[in-house]
BAFI-3210 file (N, C-alpha, C; in Angstrom, 3 decimals, decimal comma, padded with zeros to 6 digits):
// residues 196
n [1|2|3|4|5|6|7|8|9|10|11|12|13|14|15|16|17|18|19|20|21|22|23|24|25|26|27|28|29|30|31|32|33|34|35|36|37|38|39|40|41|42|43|44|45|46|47|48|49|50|51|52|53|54|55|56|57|58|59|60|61|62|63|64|65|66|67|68|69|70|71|72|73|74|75|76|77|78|79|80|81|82|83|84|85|86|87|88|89|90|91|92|93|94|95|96|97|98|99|100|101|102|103|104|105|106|107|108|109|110|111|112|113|114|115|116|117|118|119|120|121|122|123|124|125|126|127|128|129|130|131|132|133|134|135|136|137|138|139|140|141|142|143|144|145|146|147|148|149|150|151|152|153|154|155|156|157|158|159|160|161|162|163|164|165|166|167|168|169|170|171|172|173|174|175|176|177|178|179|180|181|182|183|184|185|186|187|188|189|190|191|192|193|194|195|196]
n.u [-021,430|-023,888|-025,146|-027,790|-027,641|-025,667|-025,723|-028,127|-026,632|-025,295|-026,495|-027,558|-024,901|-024,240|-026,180|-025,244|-025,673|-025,099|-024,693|-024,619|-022,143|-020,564|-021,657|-020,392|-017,473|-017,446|-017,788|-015,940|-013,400|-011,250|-010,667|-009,554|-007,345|-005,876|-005,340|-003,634|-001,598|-000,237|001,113|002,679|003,874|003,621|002,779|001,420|001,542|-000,605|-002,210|-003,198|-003,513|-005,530|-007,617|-007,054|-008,272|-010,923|-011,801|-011,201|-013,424|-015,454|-015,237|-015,338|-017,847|-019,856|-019,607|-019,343|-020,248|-021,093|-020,200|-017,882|-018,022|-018,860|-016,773|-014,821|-013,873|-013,214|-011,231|-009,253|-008,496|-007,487|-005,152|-003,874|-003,314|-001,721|000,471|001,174|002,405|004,428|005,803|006,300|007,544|009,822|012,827|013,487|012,814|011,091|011,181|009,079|009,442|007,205|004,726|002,764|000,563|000,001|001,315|000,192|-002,570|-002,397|-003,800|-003,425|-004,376|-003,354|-000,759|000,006|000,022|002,044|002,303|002,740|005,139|008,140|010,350|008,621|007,474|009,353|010,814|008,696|007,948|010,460|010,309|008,194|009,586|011,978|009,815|008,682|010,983|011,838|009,182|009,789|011,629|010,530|008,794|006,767|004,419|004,151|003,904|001,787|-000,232|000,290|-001,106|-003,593|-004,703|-003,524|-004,256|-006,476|-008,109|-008,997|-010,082|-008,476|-009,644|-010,846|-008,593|-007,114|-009,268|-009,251|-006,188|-006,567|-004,918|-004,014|-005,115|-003,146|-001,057|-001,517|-001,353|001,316|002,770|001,395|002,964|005,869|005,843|005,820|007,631|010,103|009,454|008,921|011,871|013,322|011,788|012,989|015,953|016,127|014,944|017,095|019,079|018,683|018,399|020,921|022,152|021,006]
n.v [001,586|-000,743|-003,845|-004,177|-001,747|-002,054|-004,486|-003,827|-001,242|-002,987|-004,409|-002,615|-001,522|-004,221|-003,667|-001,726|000,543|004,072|005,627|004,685|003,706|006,066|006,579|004,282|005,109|007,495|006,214|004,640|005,558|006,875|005,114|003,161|004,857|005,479|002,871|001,520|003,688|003,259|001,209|001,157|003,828|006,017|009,208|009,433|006,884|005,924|007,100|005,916|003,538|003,653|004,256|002,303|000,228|000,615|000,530|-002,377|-003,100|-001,812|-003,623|-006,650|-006,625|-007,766|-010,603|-010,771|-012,238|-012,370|-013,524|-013,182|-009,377|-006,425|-004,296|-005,916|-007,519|-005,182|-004,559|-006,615|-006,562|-003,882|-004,775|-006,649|-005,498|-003,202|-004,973|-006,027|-004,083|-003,559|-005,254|-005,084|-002,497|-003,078|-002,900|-000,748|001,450|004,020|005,887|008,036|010,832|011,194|011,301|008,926|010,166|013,040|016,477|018,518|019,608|021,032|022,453|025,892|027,073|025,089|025,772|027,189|026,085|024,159|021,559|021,619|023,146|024,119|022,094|020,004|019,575|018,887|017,092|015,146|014,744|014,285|011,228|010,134|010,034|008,187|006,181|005,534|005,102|002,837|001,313|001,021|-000,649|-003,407|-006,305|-006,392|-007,874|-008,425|-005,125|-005,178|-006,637|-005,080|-001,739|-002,739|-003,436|-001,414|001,167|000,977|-000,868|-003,136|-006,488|-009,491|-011,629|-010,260|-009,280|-011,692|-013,125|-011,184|-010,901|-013,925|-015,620|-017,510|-017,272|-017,195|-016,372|-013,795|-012,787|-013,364|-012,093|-009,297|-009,123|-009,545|-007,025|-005,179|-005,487|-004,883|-002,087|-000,857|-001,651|000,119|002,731|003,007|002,791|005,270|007,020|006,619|007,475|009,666|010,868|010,632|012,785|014,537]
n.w [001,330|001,270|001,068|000,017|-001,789|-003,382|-004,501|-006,388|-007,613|-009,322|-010,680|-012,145|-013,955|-015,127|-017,191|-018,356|-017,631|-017,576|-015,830|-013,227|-013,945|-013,359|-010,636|-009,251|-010,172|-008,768|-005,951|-005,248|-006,490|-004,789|-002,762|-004,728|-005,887|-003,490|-002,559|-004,788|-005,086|-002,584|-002,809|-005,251|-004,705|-006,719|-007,793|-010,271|-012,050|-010,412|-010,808|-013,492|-012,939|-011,839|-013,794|-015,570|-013,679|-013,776|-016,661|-016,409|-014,935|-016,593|-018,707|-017,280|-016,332|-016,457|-016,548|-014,185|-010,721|-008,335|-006,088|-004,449|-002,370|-004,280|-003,438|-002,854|-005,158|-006,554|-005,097|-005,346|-008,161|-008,284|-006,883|-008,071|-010,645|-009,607|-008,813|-010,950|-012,932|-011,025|-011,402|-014,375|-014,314|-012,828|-013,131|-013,918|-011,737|-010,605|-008,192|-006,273|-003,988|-002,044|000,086|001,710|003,318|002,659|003,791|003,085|002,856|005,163|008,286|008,446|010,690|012,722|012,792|014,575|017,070|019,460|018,975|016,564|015,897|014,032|014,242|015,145|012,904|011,168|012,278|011,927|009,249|008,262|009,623|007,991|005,686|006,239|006,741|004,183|002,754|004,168|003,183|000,148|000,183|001,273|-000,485|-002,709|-002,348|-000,145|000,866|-000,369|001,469|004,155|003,051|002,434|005,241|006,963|005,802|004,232|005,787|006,136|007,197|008,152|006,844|004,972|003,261|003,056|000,840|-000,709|-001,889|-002,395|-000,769|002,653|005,761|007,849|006,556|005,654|008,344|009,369|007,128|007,807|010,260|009,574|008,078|009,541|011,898|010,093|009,681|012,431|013,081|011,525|012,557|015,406|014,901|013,436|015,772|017,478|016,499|016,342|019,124|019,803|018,015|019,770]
ca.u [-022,568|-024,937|-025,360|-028,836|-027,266|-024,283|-027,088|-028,636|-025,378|-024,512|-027,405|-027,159|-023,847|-024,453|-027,312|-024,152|-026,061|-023,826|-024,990|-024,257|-020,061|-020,623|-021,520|-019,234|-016,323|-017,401|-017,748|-014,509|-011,870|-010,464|-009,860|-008,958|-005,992|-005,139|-004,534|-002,455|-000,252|000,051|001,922|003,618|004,147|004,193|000,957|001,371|001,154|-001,580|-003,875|-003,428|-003,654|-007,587|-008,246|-007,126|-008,929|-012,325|-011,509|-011,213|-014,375|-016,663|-015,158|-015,532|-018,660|-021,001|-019,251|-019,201|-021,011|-021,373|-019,457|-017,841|-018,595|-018,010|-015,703|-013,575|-013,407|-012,189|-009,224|-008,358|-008,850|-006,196|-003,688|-003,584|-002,508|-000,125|001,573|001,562|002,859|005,730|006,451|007,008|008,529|010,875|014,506|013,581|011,392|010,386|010,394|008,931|009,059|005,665|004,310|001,450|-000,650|000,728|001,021|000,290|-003,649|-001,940|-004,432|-003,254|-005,263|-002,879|000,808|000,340|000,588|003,430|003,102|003,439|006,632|008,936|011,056|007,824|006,986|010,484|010,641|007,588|008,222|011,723|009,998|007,275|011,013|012,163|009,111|008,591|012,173|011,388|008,461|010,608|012,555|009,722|008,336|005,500|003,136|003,714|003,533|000,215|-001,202|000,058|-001,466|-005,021|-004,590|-003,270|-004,633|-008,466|-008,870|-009,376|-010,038|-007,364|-010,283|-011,214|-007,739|-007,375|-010,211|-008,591|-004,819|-006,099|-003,801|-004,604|-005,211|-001,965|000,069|-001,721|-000,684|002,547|003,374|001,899|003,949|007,501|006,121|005,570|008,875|010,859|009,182|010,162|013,325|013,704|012,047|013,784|017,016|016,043|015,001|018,365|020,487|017,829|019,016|022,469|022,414|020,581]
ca.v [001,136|-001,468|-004,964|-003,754|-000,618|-002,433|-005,641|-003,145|-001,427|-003,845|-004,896|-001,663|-001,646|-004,717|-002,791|-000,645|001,709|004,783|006,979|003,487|003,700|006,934|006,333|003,637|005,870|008,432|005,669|003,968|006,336|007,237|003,870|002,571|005,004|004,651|001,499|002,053|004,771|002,589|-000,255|001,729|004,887|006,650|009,421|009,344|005,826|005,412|007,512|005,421|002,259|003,927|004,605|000,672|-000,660|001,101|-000,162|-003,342|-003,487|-001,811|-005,059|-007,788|-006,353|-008,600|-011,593|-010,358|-013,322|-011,388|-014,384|-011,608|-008,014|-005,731|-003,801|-007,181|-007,572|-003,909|-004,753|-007,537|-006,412|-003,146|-005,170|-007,305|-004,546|-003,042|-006,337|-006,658|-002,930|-003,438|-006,531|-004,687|-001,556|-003,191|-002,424|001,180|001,913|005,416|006,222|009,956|011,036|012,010|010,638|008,927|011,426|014,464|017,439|019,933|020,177|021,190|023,353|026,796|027,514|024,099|025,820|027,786|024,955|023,884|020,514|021,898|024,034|024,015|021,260|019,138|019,675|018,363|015,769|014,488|014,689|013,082|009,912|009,790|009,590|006,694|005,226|005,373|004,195|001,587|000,784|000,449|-002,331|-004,610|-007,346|-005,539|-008,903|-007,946|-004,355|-004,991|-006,777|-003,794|-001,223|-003,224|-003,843|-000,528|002,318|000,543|-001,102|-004,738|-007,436|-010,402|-012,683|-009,830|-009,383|-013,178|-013,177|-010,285|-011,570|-015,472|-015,900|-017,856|-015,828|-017,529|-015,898|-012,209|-012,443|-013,578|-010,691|-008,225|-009,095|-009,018|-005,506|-004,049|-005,905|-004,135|-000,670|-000,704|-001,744|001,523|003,757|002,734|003,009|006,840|007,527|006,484|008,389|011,304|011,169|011,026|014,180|015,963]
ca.w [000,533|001,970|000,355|-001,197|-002,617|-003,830|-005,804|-007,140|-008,572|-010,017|-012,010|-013,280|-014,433|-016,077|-018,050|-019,096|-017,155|-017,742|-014,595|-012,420|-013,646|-012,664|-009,119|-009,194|-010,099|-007,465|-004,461|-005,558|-006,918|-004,108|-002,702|-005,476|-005,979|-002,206|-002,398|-006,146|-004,268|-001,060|-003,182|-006,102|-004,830|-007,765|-008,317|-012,124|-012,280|-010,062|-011,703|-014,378|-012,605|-011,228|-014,773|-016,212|-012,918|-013,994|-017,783|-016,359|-014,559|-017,444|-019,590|-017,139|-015,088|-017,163|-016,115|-012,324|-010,448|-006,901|-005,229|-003,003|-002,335|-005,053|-002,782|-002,784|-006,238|-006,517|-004,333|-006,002|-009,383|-008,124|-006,266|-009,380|-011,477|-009,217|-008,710|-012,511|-012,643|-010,325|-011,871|-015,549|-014,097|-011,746|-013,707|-013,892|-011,276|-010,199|-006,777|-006,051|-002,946|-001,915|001,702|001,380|004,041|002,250|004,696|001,724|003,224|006,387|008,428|008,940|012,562|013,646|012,710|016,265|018,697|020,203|018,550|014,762|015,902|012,976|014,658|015,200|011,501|010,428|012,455|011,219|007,675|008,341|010,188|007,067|004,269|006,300|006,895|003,089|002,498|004,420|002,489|-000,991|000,486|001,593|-001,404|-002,874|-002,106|001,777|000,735|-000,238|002,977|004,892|002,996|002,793|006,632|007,315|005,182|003,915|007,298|005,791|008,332|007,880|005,680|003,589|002,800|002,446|-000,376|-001,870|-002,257|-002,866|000,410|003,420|007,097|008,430|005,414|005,983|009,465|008,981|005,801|008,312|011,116|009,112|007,546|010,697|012,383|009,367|010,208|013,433|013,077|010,418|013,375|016,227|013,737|013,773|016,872|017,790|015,525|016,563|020,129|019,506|017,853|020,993]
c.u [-023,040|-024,921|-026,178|-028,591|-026,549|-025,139|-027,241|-027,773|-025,015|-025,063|-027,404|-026,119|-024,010|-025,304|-026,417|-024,935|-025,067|-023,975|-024,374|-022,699|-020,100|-020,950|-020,660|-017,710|-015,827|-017,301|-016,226|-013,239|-011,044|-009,879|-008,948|-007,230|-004,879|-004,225|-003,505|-001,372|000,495|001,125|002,936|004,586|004,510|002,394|000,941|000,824|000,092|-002,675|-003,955|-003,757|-005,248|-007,811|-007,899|-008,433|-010,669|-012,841|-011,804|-012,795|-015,319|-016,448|-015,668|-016,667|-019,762|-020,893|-019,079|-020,213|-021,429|-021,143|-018,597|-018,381|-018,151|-016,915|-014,085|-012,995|-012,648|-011,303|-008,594|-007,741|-007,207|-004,697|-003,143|-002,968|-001,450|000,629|002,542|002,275|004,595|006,575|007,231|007,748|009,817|012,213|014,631|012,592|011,455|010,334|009,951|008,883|008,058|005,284|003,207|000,053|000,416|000,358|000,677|-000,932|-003,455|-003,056|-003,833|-003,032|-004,199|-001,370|000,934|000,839|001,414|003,625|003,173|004,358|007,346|009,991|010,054|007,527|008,224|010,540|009,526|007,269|009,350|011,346|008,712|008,535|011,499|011,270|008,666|009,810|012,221|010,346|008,798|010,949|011,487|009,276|006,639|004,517|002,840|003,762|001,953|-000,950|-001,070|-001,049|-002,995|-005,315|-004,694|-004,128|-006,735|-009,058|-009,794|-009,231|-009,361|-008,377|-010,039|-009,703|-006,796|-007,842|-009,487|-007,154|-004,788|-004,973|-004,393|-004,445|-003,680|-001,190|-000,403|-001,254|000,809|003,411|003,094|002,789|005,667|007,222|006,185|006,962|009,809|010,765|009,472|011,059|013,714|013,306|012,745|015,192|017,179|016,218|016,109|019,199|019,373|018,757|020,595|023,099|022,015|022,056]
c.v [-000,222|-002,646|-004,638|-002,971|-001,331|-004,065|-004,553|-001,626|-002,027|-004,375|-003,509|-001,295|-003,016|-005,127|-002,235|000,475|002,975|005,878|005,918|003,728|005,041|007,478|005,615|004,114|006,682|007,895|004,870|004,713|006,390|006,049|003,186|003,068|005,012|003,777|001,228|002,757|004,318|001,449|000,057|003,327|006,040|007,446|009,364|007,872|005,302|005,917|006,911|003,949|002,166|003,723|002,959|000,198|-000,481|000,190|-001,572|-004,479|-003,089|-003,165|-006,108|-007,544|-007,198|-010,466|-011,726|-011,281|-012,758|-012,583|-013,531|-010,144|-007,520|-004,674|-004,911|-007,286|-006,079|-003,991|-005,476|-007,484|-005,000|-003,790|-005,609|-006,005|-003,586|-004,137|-006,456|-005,059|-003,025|-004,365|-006,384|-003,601|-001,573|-002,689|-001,223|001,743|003,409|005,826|007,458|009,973|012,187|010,759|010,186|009,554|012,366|015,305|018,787|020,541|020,122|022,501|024,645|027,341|026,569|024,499|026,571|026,877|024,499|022,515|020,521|022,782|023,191|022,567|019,790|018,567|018,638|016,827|014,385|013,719|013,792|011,417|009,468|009,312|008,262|005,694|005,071|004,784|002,957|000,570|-000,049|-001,194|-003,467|-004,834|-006,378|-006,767|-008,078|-006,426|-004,030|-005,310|-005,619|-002,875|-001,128|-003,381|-002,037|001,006|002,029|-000,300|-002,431|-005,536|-008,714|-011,300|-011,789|-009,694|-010,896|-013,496|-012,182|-010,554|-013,015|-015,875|-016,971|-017,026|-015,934|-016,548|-014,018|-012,197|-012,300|-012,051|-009,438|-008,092|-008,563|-007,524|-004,795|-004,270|-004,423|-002,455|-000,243|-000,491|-000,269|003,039|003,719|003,270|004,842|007,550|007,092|007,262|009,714|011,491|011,243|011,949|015,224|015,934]
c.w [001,071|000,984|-000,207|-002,070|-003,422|-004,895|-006,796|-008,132|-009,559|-011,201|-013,143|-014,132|-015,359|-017,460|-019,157|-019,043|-017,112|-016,135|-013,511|-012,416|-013,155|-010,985|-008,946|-009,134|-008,854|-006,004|-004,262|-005,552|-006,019|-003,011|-003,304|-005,987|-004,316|-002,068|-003,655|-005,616|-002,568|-001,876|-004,501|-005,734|-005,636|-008,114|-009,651|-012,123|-011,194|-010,225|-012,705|-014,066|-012,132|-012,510|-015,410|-015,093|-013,664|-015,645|-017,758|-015,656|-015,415|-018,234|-018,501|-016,106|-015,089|-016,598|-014,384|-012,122|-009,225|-005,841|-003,721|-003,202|-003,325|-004,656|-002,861|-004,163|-006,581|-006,279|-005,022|-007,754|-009,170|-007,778|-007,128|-010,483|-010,860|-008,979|-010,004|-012,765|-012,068|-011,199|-013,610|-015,441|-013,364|-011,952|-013,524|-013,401|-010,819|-008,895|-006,838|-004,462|-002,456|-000,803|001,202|002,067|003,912|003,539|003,938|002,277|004,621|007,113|008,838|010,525|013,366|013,220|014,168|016,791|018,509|019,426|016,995|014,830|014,403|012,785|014,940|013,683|011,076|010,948|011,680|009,712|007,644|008,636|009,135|005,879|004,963|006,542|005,123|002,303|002,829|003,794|001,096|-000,773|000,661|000,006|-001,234|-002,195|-000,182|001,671|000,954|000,881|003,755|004,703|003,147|004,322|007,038|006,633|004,605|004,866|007,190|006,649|007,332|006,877|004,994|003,072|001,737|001,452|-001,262|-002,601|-002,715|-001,747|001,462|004,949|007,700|007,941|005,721|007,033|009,262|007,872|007,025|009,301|010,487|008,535|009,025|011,700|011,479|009,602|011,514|014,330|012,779|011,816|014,807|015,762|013,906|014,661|017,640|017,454|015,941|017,774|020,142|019,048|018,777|021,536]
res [x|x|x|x|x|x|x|x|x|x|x|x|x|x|x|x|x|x|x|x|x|x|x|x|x|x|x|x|x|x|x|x|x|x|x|x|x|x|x|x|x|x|x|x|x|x|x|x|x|x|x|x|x|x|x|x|x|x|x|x|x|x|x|x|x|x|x|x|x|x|x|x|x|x|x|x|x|x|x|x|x|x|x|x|x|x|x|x|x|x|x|x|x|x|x|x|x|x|x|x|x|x|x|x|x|x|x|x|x|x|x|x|x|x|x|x|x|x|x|x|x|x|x|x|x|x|x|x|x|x|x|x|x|x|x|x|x|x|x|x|x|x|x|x|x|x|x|x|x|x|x|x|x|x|x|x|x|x|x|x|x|x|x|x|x|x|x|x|x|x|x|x|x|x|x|x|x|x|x|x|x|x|x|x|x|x|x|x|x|x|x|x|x|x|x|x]
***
């Protein structure tokens, strides 16, 4: 969405234009739980974390100043509630194991070739459980630069604006996430070969 599209959004939404949250929902959602399921891993609780975020923007949309993009405030407005999320579920948290690029809409036509053999498949899936094991362990804060870095393709400011961080500190968080990862596949592909 275009800076003019995205003004003129906005004024409508703060009309309490109802067709406006309705585009809004439809250009968003699926970011918005992205980035929810990139930092909790949990799909239950991140459909509920889309559905507060949306909550949170029909209440404070009036007060929206358009200081950054409304894409920015989105992020920040999610990360903020998974932070706050992790931060009340921590004692008894939830893991599920569910990848975050499910292979469930696996194409058919692509189980022929040689590189979705049965043994390709497994592998694959195996190096997505420890790369998601690996994920657990890291500090959700550097969780979250990853996933904004990695999965919504945030350049180190916008991430910056979105976390309240400075660029040094996004670098820095993604470097040790990506050190820690790896470590975890290297770790594998070690203990892989050792079993050939």
């Amino acid at each position: 969405m275009n800076r003019y599209d995205e003004d003129k959004l906005i004024l409508r939404l703060k009309r309490g234009d109802e067709e406006a949250f309705n585009t809004l929902f439809s250009e968003y959602k699926g970011m918005i739980f992205s980035i929810a399921y990139g930092i909790t891993l949990d799909h239950e609780e991140s459909f509920d974390i889309v559905q507060e975020v949306f909550i949170k923007v029909y209440e404070n949309i009036p007060r929206f100043q358009g200081k950054s993009k409304l894409s920015t405030w989105l992020h920040r407005i999610t990360v903020n509630h998974c932070l706050n999320w992790q931060r009340k579920w921590k004692r008894r948290f939830r893991w599920h194991h569910h990848s975050i690029d499910s292979t469930d809409g696996l194409d058919n036509s692509a189980l022929g070739s040689e590189s979705f053999s049965p043994e390709a498949i497994y592998r694959e899936k195996e190096m997505g459980r420890i790369l998601q094991e690996s994920l657990k362990k890291i500090p959700e804060d550097a969780r979250a630069v990853f996933i904004l870095k990695e999965f919504q393709g945030l350049s180190y400011d916008e991430i910056a604006e979105v976390m309240k961080i400075k660029r040094g500190t996004v670098s820095s968080r993604l470097y040790y996430v990506r050190k820690k990862l790896d470590k975890s596949i290297k770790k594998y592909m070690d203990n892989d070969k050792e079993k050939q």
